[in-house]
C-alpha positions as CSV (number, residue, x, y, z in Angstrom):
1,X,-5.1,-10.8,5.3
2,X,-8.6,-10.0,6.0
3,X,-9.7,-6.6,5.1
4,X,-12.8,-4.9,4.2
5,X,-11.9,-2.2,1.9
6,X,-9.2,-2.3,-1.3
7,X,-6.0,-1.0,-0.6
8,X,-2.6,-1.1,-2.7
9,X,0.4,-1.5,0.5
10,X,2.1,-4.7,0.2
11,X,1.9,-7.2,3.1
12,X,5.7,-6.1,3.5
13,X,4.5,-2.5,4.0
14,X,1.8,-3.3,6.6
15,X,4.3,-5.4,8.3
16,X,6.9,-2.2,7.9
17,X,3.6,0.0,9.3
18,X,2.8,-2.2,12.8
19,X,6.6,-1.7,13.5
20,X,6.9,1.3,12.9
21,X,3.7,2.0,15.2
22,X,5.3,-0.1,17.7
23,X,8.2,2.2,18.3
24,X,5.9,5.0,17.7
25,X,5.2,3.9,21.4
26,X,8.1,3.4,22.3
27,X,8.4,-0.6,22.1
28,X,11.9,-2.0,22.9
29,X,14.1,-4.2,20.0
30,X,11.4,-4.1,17.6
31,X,12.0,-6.8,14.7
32,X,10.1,-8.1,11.6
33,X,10.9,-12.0,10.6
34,X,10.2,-12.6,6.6
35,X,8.5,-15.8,7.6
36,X,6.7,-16.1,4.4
37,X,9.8,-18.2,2.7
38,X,9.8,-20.6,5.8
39,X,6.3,-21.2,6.8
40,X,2.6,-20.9,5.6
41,X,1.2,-19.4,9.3
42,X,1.8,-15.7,7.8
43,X,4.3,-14.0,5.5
44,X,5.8,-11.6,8.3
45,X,6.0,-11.7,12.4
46,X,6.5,-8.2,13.9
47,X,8.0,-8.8,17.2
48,X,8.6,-6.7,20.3
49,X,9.1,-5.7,24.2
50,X,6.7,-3.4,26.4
51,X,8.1,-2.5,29.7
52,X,4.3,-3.0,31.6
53,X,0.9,-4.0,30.4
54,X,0.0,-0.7,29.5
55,X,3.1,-0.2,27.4
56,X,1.6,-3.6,26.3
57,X,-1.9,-2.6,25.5
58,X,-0.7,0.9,24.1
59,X,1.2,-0.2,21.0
60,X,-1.5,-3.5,20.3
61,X,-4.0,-0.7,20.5
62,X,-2.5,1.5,18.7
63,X,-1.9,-1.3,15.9
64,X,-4.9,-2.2,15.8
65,X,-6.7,1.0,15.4
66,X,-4.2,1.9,12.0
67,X,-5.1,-1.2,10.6
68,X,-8.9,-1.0,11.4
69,X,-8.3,2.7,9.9
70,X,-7.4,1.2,6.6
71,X,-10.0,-2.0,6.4
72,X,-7.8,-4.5,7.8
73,X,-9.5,-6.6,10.6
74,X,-7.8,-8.7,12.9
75,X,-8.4,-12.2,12.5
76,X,-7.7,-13.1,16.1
77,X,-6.1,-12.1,19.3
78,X,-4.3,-13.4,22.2
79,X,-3.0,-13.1,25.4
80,X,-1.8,-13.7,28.6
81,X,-4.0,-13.6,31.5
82,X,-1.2,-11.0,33.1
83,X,-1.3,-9.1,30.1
84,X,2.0,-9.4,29.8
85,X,2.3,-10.7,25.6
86,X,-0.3,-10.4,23.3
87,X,-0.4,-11.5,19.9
88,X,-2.6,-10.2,16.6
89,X,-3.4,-12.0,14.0
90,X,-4.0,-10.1,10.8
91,X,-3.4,-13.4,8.4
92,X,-0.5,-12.8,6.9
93,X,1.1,-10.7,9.4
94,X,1.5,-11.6,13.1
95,X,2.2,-8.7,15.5
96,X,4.0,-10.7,18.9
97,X,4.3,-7.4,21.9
98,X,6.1,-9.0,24.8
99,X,7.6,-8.1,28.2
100,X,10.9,-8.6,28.1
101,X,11.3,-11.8,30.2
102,X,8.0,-13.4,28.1
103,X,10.0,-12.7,25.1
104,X,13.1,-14.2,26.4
105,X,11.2,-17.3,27.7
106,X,9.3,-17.5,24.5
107,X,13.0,-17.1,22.2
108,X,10.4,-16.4,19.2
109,X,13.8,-15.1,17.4
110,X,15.6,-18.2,18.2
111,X,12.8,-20.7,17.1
112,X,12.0,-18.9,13.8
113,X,15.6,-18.5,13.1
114,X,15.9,-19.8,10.0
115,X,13.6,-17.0,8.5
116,X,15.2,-13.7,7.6
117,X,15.6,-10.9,10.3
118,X,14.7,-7.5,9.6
119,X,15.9,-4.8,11.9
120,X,14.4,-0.9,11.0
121,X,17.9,0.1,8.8
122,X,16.9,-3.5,6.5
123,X,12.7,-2.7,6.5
124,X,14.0,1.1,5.5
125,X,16.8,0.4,2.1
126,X,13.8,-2.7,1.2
127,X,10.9,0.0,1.2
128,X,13.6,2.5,-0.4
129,X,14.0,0.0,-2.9
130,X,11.2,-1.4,-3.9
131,X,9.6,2.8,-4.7
């Protein structure tokens, strides 16, 4: 993970923080894959729906201003020409905002299925444990 300034929140916790974000406006079936133990592309994907490209481009901004807040620059983006997914790349977290029908066609959850699946009650008891 890039990031410009020092900070002590574990990758986990950043991951925990763009999903939290996400449904902070007001993303649909937001999930974070511990793809760390299956992959080297990034330790976590955050994945999740936006009902219209400015749902879209509301919660990618919104991510990305947090993370810009506390020195972590993006080390890529993409997207759709319909603005209708967009991916970040912070290194070791990848945030995946979808429409509904780009997620289903994509089936992120269903390719990366063999990594674990954390829903917001599992990235909740892991932060209440590990403080």
């Amino acid at each position: 993970m890039t990031q410009t300034q020092s900070n002590t929140q574990s990758t986990f916790e950043l991951a925990v923080l763009a999903a939290n974000l996400a449904e902070s406006k007001k993303a649909m079936d937001v999930v974070i894959l511990d793809t760390g133990t299956v992959s080297y592309l990034a330790d976590y994907f955050v994945i999740c729906s936006g009902e219209s490209t400015a749902q879209i481009r509301a919660i990618t901004d919104e991510i990305d201003r947090a993370f810009k807040r506390m020195g972590y620059n993006r080390m890529g983006v993409e997207q759709d020409k319909s603005n209708r997914w967009c991916l970040l790349d912070y290194g070791d977290i990848i945030v995946h905002v979808m429409h509904p029908q780009e997620r289903q066609f994509y089936q992120l959850e269903h390719f990366w299925s063999h990594a674990n699946v954390l829903t917001p009650t599992h990235w909740a008891q892991r932060l209440s444990e590990a403080s």
